[in-house]
C-alpha positions as CSV (number, residue, x, y, z in Angstrom):
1,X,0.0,0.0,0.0
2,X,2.5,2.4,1.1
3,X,4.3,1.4,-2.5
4,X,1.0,2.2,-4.5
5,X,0.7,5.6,-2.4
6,X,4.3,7.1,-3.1
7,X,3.7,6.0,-6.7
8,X,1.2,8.2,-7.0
9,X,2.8,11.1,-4.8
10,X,5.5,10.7,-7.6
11,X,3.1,10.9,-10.5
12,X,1.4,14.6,-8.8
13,X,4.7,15.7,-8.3
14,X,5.6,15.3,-11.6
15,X,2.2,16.3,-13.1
16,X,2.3,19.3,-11.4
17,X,6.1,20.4,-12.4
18,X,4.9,19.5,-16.2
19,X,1.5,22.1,-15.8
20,X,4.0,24.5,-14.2
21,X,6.2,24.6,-17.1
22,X,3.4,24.7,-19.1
23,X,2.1,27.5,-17.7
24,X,5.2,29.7,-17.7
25,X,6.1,28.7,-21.3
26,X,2.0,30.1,-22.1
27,X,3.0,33.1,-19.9
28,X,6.3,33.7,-22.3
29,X,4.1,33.5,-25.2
30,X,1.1,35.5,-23.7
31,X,3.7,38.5,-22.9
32,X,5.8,38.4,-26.1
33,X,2.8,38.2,-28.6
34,X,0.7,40.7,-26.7
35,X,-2.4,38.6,-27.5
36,X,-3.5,34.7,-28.9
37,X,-4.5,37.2,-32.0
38,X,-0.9,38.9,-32.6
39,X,0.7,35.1,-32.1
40,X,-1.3,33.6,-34.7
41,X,-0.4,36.7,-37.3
42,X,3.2,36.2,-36.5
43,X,2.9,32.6,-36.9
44,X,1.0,33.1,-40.3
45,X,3.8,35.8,-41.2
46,X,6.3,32.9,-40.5
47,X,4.4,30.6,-42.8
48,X,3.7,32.8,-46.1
49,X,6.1,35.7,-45.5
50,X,4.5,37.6,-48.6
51,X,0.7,37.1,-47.6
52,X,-0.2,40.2,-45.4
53,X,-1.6,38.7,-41.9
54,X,-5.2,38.2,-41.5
55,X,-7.4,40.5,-39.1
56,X,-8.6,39.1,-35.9
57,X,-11.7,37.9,-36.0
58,X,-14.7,40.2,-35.6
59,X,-12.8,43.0,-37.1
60,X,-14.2,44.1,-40.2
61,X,-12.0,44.7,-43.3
62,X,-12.7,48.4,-44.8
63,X,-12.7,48.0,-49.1
């Protein structure tokens, strides 16, 4: 039993170091891109460097 219960001890503690890195990692991104928006333009800048970036959604594009 005591076997079976430091198992899982070992399993949260890992779990939880994993969701921490996680989290700072999304807190890297969060502050560098400014917003999930600006990230995805950059990332879409990366993939077709000529292609402007798209708007955010629920902005509407003036023709």
């Amino acid at each position: 039993m005591s076997l079976a219960l430091t198992a899982l001890y070992y399993l949260e503690n890992k779990l939880s170091n994993f969701m921490k890195s996680c989290f700072k990692i999304y807190a890297v991104l969060h502050t560098f891109a400014g917003s999930p928006c600006l990230l995805t333009s950059a990332l879409c800048m990366l993939a077709h460097p000529l292609r402007p970036p798209l708007p955010p959604a629920g902005d509407k594009i003036l023709t």
